[in-house]
N, C-alpha and C positions, 0 to 999 in steps of 0.2 A: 318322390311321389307326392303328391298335392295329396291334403288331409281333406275331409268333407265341408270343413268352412271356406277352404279355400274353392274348392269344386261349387259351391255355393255362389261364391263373390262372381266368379268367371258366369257362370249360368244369368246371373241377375245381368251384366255388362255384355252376354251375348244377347238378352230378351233385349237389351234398349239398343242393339245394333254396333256393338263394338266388337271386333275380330282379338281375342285374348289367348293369351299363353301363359303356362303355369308353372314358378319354379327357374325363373330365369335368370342364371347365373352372372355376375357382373365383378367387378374387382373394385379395388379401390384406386384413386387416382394415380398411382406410383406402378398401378399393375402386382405390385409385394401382397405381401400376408395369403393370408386363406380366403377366397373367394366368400361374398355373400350373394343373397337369392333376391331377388324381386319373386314376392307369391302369387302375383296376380299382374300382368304387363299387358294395357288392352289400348286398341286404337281403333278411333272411329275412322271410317273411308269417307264419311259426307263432308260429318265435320273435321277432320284432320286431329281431335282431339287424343289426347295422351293419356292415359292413367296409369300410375305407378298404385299397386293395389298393397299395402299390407296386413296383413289380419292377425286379427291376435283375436281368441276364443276363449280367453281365459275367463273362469266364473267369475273373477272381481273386477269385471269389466273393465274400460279404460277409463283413463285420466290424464287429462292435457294438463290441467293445473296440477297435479302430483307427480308430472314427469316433469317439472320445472321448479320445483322446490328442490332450493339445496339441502334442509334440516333433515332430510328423509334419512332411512338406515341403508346403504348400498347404491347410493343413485346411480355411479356409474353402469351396476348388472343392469338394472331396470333399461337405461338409457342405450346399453348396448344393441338391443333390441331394435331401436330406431336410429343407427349409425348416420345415415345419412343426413336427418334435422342436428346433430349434436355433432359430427366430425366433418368438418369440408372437404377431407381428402375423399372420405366416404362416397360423400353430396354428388362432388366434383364425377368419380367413376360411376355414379347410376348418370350422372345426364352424360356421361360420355356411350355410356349404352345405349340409353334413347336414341342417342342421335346414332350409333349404331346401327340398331333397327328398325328406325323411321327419319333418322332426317332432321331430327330437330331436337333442341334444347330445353323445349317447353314441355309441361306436363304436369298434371296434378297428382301429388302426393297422396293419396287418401288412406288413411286407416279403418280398414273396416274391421265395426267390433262387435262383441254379440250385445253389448248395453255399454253405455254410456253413464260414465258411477260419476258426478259432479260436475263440472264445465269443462268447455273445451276452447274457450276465449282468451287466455290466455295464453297459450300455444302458439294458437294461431296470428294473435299479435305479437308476440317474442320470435319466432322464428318460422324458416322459409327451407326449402333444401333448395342449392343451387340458384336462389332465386326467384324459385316454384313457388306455388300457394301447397297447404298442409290443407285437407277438410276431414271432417270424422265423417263414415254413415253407420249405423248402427244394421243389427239384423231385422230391427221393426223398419226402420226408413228402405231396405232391400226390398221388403214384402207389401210394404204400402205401395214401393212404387212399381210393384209388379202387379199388383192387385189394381192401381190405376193405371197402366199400361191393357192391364186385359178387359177392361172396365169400358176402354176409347174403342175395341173394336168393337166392326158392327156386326159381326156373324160370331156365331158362339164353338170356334172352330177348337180341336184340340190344339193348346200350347207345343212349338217345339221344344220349350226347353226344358228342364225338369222341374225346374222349379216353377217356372208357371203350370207346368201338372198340378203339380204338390198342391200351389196354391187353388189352381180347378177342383181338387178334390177335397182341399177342407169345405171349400165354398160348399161342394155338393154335398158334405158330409153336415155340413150347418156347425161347422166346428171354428169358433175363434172371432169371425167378422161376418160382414157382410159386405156384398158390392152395392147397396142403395146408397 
């Protein structure tokens, strides 16, 4: 069962026009071990785009450069969490899914996280899954760009998705932002 960040991430990827599924079970290249999940698996029909969604909610937010220091205490647990960038057999079984379920190889990796605790440039230069590109979005980059997506229309219709609610209702509550 998808947690609320995850139900989150899918809501923001359905408002920009991508068809997602939550919780999507894959293996590793050998087909052996114990299955892992894709949290968030969304494909656009215009653009043909892919996203591998992962989310991690944890309060000490994410860290591309401290998932890549060896000096750290346990880096394997930490890293197990993101099998796919750190194991190829891993890498190799999510793009054998993708193309499973869509056809193709390509796709972006992205971690969505609830904040962003240091850089994330590093990472994304040291390493690839499969090939793919890594990107972070935070949960403020979700809502900005929900908040600009509802911003471009021209009638002030209700949101279908809940999170463009949410966001129509802080708006009208005068809680947090503004659309000017």
């Amino acid at each position: 069962m998808a947690n609320l960040f995850e139900q989150i991430v899918a809501d923001y990827l359905t408002g920009a026009g991508y068809l997602t599924k939550l919780n999507v079970n894959y293996r590793k290249e050998d087909g052996g071990q114990t299955g892992s999940d894709i949290d968030v698996l969304a494909f656009h029909p215009t653009t043909k785009k892919v996203v591998v969604g992962e989310c991690q909610a944890g309060a000490e937010g994410f860290s591309g450069n401290w998932l890549v220091r060896r000096d750290i205490k346990s880096p394997e647990r930490i890293r197990g969490f993101f099998k796919p960038i750190f194991q190829r057999e891993w890498a190799t079984g999510l793009a054998d899914k993708v193309e499973d379920e869509f056809g193709t190889r390509k796709f972006t990796y992205t971690i969505y996280c609830t904040h962003l605790d240091g850089e994330f440039n590093v990472l994304q230069e040291s390493q690839d899954v499969d090939g793919n590109p890594i990107e972070v979005v935070t949960l403020a980059d979700s809502i900005h760009g929900t908040v600009q997506r509802i911003k471009s229309k021209p009638d002030a219709s209700v949101e279908p998705t809940t999170l463009g609610r949410f966001v129509q209702l802080l708006h009208t509550a005068r809680i947090g932002f503004s659309y000017q």
